[in-house]
N, C-alpha and C positions, 0 to 999 in steps of 0.2 A: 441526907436532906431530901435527895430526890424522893422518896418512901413516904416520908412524911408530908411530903407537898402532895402526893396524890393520894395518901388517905385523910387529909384535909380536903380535898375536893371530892374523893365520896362521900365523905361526911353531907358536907354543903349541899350535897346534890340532892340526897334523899331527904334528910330536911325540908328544902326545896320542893320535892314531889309530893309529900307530907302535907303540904299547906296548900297545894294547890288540889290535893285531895279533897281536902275538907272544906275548900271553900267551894268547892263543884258539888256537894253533898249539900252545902246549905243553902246553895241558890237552886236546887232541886226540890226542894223540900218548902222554900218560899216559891216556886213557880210554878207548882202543881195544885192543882184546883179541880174541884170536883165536876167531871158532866153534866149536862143540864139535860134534865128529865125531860123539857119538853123539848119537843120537834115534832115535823111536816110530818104528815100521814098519811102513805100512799097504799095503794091498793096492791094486793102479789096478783100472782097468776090466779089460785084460787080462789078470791077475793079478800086473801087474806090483808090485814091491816099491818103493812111494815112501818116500823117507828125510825125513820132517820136523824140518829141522835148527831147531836155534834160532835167533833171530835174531843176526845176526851183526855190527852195527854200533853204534858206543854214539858219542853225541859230544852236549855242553853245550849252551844256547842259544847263539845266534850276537847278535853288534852289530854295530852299522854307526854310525857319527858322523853327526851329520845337516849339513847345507850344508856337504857337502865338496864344495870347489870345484879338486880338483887335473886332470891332464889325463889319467891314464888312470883305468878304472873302477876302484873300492878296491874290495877283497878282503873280504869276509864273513866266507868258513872255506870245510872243504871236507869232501867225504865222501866216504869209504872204506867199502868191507865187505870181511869176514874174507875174504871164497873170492875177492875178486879175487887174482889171482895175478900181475899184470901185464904178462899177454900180452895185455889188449887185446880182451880176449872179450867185456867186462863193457862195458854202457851205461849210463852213470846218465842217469836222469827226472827232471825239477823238475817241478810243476805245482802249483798255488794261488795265493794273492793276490797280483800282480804279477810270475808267475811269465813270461818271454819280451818283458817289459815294461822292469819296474825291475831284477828278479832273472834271471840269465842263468849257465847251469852247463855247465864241461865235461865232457861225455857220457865222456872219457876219465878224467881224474884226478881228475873230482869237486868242482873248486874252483866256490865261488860265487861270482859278481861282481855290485853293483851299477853298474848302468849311467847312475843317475841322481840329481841331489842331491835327499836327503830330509829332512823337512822333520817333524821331531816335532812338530809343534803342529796339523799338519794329519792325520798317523798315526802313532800311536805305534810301532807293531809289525802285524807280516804275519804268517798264516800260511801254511807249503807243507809239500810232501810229496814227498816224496824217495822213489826207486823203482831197483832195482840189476835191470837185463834181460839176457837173453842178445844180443849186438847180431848175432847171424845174424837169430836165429827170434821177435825181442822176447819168448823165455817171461819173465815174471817169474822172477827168481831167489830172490827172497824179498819178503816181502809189503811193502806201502807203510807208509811210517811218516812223521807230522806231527813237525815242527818250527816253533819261532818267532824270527824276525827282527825282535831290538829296538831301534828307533831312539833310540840313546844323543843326549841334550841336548845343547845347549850354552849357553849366555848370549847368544840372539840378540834376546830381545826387550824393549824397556824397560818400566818400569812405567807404566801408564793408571789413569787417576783416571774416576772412573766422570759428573763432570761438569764438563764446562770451566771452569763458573764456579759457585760458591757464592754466598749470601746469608743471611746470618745477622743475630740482633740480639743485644743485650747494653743491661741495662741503665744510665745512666751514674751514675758513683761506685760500683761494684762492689768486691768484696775481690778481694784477688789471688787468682788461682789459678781463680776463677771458670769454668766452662764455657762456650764459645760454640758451639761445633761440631766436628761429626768427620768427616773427611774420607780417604776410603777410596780407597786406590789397587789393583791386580790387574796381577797378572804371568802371562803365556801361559808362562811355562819349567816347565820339572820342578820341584815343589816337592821332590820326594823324593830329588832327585840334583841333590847339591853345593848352594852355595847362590846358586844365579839365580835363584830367586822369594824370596829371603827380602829384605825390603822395610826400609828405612831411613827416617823421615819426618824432615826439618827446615824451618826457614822462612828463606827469602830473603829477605823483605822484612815490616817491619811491626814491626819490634822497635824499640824496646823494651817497645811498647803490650803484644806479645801474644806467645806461645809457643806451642809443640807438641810433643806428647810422641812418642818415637820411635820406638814402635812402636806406638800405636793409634790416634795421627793427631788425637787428640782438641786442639782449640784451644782454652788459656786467656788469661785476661788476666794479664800480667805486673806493670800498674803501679795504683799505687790513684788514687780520686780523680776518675779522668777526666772530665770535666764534658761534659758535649752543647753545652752554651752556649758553649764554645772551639773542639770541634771535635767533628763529629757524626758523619764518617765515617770510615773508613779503609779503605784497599788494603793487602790479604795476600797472600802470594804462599809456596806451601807447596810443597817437593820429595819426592818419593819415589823411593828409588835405591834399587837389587835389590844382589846380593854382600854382604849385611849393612853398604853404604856402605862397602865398601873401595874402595880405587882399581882401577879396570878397568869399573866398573860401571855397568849402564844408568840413568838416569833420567828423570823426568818430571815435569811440573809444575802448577798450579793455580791459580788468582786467587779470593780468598775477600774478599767484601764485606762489610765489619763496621762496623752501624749501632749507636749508640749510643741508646736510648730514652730519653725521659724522665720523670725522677720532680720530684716537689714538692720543691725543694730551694731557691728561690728566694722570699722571700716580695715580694708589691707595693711598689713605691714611688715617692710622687707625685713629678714632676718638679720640683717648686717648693712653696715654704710655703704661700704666700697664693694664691686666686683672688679675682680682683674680676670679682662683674656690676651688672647695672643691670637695673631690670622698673618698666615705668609704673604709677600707680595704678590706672588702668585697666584695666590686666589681669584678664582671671576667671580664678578657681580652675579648675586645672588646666593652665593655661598654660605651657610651658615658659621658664625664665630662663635655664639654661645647663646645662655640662657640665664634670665633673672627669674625670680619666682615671688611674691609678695602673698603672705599665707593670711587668706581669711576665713576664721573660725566658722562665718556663715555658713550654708548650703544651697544650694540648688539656685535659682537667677540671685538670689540675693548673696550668694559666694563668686561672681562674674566678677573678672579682674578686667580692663583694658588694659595696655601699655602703650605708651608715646614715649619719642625722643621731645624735652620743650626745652634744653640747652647743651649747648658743647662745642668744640670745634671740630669734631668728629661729624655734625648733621647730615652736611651733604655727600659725605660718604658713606655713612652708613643708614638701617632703617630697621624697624620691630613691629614686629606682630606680632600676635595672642594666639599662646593654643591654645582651643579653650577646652580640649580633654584633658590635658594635665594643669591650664592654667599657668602657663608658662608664657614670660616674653622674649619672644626667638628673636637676638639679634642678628642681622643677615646685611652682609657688605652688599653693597651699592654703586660702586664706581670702583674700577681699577685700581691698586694702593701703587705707590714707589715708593721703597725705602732710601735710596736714594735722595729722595725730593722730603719725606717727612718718616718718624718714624714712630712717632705714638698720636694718639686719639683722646678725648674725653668726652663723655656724652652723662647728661642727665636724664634720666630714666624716672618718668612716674609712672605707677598703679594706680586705679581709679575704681571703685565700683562703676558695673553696665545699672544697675537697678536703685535708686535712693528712695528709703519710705520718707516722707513726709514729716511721721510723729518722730521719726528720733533723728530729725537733721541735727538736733542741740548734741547728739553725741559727735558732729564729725570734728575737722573734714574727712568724709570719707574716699580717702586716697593717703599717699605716700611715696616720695622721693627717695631715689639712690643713685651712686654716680659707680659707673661704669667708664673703667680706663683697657685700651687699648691700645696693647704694645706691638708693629709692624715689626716681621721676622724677615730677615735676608733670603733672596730668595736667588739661586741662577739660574737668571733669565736669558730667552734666548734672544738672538741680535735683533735689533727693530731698523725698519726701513723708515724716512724720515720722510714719506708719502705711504699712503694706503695703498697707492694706483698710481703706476704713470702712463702715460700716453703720449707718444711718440709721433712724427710724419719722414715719410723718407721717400722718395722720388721713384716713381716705377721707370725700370730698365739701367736704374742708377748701376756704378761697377762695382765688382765684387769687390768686400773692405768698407765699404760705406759709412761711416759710422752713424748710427742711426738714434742714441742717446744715452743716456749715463744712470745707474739706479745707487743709492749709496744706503748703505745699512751700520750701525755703530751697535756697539755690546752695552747694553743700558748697567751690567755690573761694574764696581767700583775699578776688575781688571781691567777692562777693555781691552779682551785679547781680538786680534787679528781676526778680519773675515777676509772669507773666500767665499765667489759666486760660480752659480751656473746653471742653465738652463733647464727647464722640467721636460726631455725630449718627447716625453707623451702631451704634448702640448706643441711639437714645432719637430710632427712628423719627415718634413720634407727637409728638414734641416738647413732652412731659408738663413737662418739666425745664428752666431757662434758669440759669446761672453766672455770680457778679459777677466779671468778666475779674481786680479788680485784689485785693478781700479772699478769695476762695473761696468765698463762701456762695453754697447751692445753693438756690433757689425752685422753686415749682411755677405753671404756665403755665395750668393747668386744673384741676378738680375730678377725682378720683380715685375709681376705682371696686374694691373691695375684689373685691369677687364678680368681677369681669372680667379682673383682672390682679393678684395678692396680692404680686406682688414685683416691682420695678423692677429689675435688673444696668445700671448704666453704667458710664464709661469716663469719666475728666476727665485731660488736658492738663496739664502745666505747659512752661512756656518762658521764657527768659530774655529779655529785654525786648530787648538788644542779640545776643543769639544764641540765634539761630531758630533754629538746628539743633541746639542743646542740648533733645533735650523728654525729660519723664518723662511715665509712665502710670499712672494706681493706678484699682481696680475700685471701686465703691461700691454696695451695695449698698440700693437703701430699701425698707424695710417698710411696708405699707399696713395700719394700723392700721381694725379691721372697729368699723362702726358699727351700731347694730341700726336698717337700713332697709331691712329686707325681713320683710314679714308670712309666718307659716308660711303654707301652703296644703296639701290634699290629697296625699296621697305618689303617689298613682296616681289616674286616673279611674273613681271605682268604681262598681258598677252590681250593685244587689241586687236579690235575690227573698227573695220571702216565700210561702209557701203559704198557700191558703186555709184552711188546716184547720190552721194555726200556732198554739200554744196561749199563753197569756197568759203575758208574761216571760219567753221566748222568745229567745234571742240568733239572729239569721242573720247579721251582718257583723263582720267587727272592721278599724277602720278606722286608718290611722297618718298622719304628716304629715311635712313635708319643709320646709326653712328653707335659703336661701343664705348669711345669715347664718353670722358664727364659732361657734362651739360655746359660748361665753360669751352668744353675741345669743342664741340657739337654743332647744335644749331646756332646762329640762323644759314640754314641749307640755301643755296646758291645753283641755279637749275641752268645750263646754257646749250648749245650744239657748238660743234669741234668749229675752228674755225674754216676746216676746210668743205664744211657740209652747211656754212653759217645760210647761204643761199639756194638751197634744198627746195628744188621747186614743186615737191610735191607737198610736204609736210613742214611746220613752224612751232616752236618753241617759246612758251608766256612763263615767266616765273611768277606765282601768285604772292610771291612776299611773304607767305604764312610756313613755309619749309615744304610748300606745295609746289607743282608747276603742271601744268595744262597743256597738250599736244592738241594741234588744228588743224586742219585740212585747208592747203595753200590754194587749190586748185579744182577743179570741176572732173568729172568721168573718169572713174577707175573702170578697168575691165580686168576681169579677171583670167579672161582668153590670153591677155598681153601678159600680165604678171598677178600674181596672184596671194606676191609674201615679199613685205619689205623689212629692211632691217636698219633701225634708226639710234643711231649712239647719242647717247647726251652725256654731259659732263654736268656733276655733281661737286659741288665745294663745302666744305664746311667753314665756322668760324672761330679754328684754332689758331694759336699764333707758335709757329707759323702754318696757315692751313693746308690742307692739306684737299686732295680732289681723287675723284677716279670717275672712268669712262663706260657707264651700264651701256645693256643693250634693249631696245625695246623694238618686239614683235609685232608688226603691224598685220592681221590678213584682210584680205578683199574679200568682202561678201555679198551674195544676193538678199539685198532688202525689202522689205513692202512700202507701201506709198508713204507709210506712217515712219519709218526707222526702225523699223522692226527686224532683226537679222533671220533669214531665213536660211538660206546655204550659203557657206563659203568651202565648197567642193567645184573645181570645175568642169569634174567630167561630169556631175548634175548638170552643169548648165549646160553642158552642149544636149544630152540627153533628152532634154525640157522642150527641145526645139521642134520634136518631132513626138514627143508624146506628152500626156500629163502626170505628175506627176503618180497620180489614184490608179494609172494604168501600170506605171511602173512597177509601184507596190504589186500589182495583182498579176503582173507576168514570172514578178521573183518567188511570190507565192506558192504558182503552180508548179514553178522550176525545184523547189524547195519539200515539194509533197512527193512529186515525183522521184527524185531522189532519195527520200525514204523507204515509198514503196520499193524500189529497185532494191536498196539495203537489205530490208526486209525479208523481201524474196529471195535476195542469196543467200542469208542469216539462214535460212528455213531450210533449202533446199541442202546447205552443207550441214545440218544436224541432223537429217535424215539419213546422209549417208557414211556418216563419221563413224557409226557403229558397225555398221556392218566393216567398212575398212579395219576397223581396231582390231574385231574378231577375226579377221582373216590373218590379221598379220602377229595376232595374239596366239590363232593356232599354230603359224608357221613356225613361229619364235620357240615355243614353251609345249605343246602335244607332242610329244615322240611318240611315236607307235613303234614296239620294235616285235617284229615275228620270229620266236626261237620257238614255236613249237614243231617237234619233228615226227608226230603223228604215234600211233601204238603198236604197228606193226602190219601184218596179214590179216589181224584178226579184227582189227581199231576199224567199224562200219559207222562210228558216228563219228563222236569227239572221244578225248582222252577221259580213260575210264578210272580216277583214281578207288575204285573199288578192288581192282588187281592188289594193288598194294594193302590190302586185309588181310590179314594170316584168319584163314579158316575156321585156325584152334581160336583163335581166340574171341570167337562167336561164342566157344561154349565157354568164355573165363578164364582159359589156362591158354598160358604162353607160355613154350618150351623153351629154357635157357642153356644156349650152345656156347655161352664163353664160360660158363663156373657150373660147377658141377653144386646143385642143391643139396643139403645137407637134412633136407626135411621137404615130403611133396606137399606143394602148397593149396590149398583148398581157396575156391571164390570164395567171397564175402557172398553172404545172402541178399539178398535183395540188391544187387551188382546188375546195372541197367547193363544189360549186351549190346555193343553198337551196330549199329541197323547195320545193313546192304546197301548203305547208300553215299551219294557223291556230299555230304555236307561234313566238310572239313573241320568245322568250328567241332561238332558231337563226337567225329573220329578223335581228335588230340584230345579233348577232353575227357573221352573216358581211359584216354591212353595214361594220360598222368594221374588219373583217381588208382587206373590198377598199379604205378610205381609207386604213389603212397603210400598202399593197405598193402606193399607185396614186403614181408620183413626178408627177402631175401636179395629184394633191389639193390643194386652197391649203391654207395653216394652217387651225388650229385655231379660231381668233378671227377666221377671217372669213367673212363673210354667203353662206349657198350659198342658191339659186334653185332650186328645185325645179317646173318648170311640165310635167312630164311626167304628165299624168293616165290614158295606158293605151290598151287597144284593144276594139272589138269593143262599145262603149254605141251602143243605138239610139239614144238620145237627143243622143247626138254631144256635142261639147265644151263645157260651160259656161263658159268661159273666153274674158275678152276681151283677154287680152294680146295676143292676135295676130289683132285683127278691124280694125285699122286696115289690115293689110296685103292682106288676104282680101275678093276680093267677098263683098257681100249685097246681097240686097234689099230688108232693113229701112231704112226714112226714120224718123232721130231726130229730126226738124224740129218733132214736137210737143212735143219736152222744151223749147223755147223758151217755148210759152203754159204750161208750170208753175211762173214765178216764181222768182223770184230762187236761191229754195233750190235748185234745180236749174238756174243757169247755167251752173256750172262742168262739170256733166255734160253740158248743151247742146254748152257749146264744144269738147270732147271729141268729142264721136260726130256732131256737125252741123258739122263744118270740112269733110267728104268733099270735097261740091260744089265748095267753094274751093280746095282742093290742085285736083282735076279742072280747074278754071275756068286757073289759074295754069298748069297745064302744056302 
């Protein structure tokens, strides 16, 4: 079928070109008219008479069919001018857009031919210019004139939708007709000729959901009701065909994805009447017991569940809230349980949509009830005190035993086994406090001191006799009731003056007092003199009423020559019952005053002083006395570091310099000092040193370049070249064993002292008389007096 549809449309086409062939031929043929012979007469260059004729060619635009595919070139049209005559004189010229290209002319009869398939979508129309020459001398015969070549349409291209695929939403349960999108297609043909771009829209697939309108492509919904919760998606599938959708016609097509939204239309509902939980007694407020869950198909704010408690007898003990990631309502205890006291719950529980649309309130109500029962589990609890806290008073200095108050705790389980108490000792360090284990009464261990510690905080224990690991805790507090046993005394230690020149009743001090005592022992303070000082003729005693009291001066002229320090007792009371008193001291001194009351000195060797100089002289005699005794310091500072050194060093040499003199000189011959150059063996200037304890086994040669040690007294070069010749000597013995030295030198008038080699050597010395010196000298005897007998034996 396909074959035969497209050699019915080359058929049509060429046909088509056919007629529009011919009808271009015979409006050529009607619009061509002869030149007029006459025209304007102008002068050439050489006076020749030019005829400017009119133009002489008249002919339509030209078409051309586009993707003509036949096998010679189709014909365009042709041109003629009036003065060809048809001898053949005349040259027609093409030249312009695709002129020896696409477009190709015979120079003789003027036809146009396209040589190549054109293609409107890519050019609509060319222009050229046509030109009538002499073809001897190419003169122009008449002036060039433009024409246009219009590439007629045809139905070659289908319709394109401007996106492969679409994506749309719609909300679900919409009215009909509703808009979801519009989907635009675009055709490359001539809108203006014939109708190959006029565009047709229907839908292939997606019906009966949705529709399309047909000429603006716009997609509605076709059916009511649609629910997301059945089906959320759908596949569309939209055609657009050019020819106004007649048959013959191109088209194309598009896949359009249409999501359904959603709205609140669904309201919660729990999956079941009843929940049952369970929560031990034990549990603390805020504990979680369980969860409800109410399932709404919706999504997103319009799937928001609330939860409330709005019946039960369970309210006040328990409470719910919404999780809103899972949607869940979390019931969460609220107050303490006692099973004991109750042992189940009932609470009514609703779900509520957070979000209600409007249009679909006719579906609600949007919410849903369920009852939620709660069964209280046994739980063993530990002992409960039948206060939070108690608080206590007990008498400071009271006797040890005192009892000071009572705590009671009971097993709130149906046992009610047996408590035992006892104190938390990290809490009643000093162990003031001791507890009767089995009734709760709390004693005191010691006497109590108010002023040192006004409140006790403990801590008492309870425990169940058979379960230790049931304990409670309660605080107690005890108050140390204050006793009046502490006497006021003085607030400060005070220290008056009085001037000499003090006038009679007189106040200089005012004095206060101070109690450890409570405020009840305490004031109001009570200020008096002993009674045996009540008439104290120099000074007097005012109690100001306010816990105050004022000292006065009874009398006129103190001197301080006569006395110069008084000492005045007062008695102090307070208002404990029964109160109590003690007898402070108060310091009076005598001072020199100025005219105003101003204290200037209470010294009295100042004042005798005063009498005979002034004071600015005083200052300036201590001053001098004060310089000068530095200087003097000074001076001896100075003089004794001057000679501390030298002292040091003398008695640094005494102590630590030894000098000690063992030299015993060199002999007859020693004119300077000692010559350790004697002690040179001669040979060994020249490198060889003869060895008289081992007999060498090979004569030993110096090293070459072997520095010879000078002739001289420098110690350091003698050993040193001594121990370079025992390194390089291979016939050195070790290190560790005994060398002999008996080489003493040359050139002593006094020749060898040495008897190592006198047994072998004539002499003429007779040792015969070491025999008559006794014992002590036997062994020398028989040494040096053997001669005669070796002689005698041989």
């Amino acid at each position: 079928p396909k074959m035969k549809e497209e050699h019915c449309l080359h058929t049509a086409l060429l046909c088509l070109g056919v007629l529009c062939y011919s009808h271009g031929l015979a409006s050529e043929r009607l619009s061509h008219t002869r030149p007029s012979l006459h025209g304007h007469h102008e002068k050439g260059k050489e006076g020749q008479v030019l005829h400017r004729s009119k133009r002489g060619w008249v002919w339509n635009q030209f078409f051309v069919i586009e993707e003509y595919t036949g096998p010679d070139p189709v014909l365009v049209g042709r041109l003629h001018s009036d003065i060809d005559s048809g001898d053949g004189n005349i040259k027609y010229i093409l030249s312009g857009e695709g002129a020896g290209i696409i477009f190709v002319i015979d120079d003789k009869s003027g036809n146009i031919h396209a040589t190549k398939t054109l293609d409107r979508e890519e050019r609509a129309q060319y222009t050229l210019t046509a030109q009538a020459v002499d073809r001897n001398t190419n003169r122009p015969l008449e002036p060039p004139s433009e024409f246009i070549v219009k590439v007629q349409d045809i139905n070659d291209n289908p319709p394109e939708f401007l996106h492969e695929n679409y994506h749309a939403n719609v909300p679900e349960r919409s009215n009909v007709g509703t808009s979801v999108i519009q989907v635009t297609a675009s055709d490359a043909d001539d809108p203006t000729y014939g109708n190959s771009a006029k565009l047709v829209y229907s839908i292939l697939e997606g019906q009966p959901y949705f529709s399309v309108e047909a000429q603006t492509g716009i997609i509605r919904t076709a059916l009511p009701n649609m629910d997301r919760e059945a089906k959320e998606e759908y596949h569309v599938v939209i055609q657009a065909k050019d020819m106004g959708g007649h048959m013959g016609g191109l088209s194309g097509t598009t896949k359009v994805t249409i999501t359904l939204t959603d709205v609140n239309d669904n309201p919660p509902k729990f999956p079941q009447s009843v929940y049952q939980m369970s929560v031990s007694e034990a549990a603390v407020p805020g504990e979680e017991v369980g969860r409800v869950k109410a399932k709404d198909p919706d999504i997103g704010e319009n799937g928001l569940v609330a939860y409330s408690i709005i019946d039960g007898d369970g309210m006040d003990m328990f409470e719910i809230t919404t999780d809103y990631e899972t949607q869940e309502g979390v019931v969460k205890l609220k107050k303490t349980l006692d099973y004991e006291t109750k042992k189940s719950y009932s609470l009514k529980v609703e779900a509520a949509n957070v979000h209600i649309d409007p249009k679909f309130i006719s579906n609600g109500p949007f919410k849903d009830t369920v009852t939620v029962k709660i069964a209280v589990e046994d739980a063993d609890e530990p002992p409960v005190f039948l206060k939070p806290s108690y608080i206590f008073e007990v008498q400071e200095n009271a006797a040890s035993g005192t009892v000071v108050g009572k705590v009671h705790a009971k097993d709130p389980d149906a046992a009610n086994s047996a408590i035992r108490y006892s104190i938390d000792r990290h809490t009643d360090l000093e162990r003031y406090f001791v507890i009767n284990a089995e009734d709760g009464n709390i004693k005191t261990v010691k006497a109590l001191d108010r002023e040192e510690m006004a409140w006790h905080n403990i801590s008492v224990f309870a425990v169940e006799v058979h379960k230790q690991h049931q304990e409670a805790k309660v605080p107690v507090a005890i108050k140390v009731v204050d006793v009046n046993d502490n006497a006021p005394k003085f607030a400060a230690a005070y220290e008056a003056f009085v001037c000499e020149n003090a006038r009679s009743n007189q106040q200089f001090i005012t004095i206060s007092a101070d109690d450890k005592d409570d405020s009840a022992n305490g004031p109001r303070f009570i200020f008096s003199l002993p009674p045996e000082i009540i008439h104290n003729p120099n000074f007097t005693l005012r109690d100001n009423r306010d816990n105050t009291a004022s000292v006065l001066v009874r009398r006129e002229g103190f001197s301080r020559q006569k006395q110069d320090l008084y000492l005045l007792p007062i008695v102090i009371s307070d208002g404990g019952v029964p109160p109590l008193s003690s007898t402070n001291t108060l310091t009076i001194r005598v001072c020199g005053c100025s005219s105003d009351g101003t204290v200037q000195s209470c010294n009295a060797e100042a004042y005798v002083l005063n009498a005979g100089l002034s004071t600015g002289a005083l200052i300036a005699i201590l001053a001098c006395i004060v310089i000068l005794l530095v200087i003097v310091v000074l001076f001896v500072t100075l003089k004794r570091q001057k000679k501390e050194p030298l002292i040091v060093f003398e008695e640094e040499d005494v102590r630590e310099n030894i000098i000690t003199y063992d030299d015993e000189g060199g002999g007859e011959e020693d004119t300077e000092a000692f010559d350790i150059a004697t002690l040179q063996n001669p040979d060994g200037i020249n490198g060889f040193i003869p060895r008289k304890d081992i007999k060498p086994e090979y004569q030993y040669l110096p090293r070459p370049g072997l520095r010879p040690a000078p002739n001289s007294v420098d110690v350091d070069d003698f050993i040193n070249t001594r121990i370079q010749e025992a390194d390089n000597d291979p016939t050195a013995p070790p290190y560790d064993s005994i060398q002999i030295y008996g080489y003493e030198g040359r050139g002593s008038v006094a020749g060898s002292l040495s008897s190592l080699e006198s047994a072998t050597t004539d002499s003429d010395l007779d040792y015969d008389y070491l025999q008559n010196w006794g014992p002590r000298f036997k062994k020398l005897a028989d040494l040096y007096g053997s001669k005669d007998t070796f002689d005698d034996d041989s």
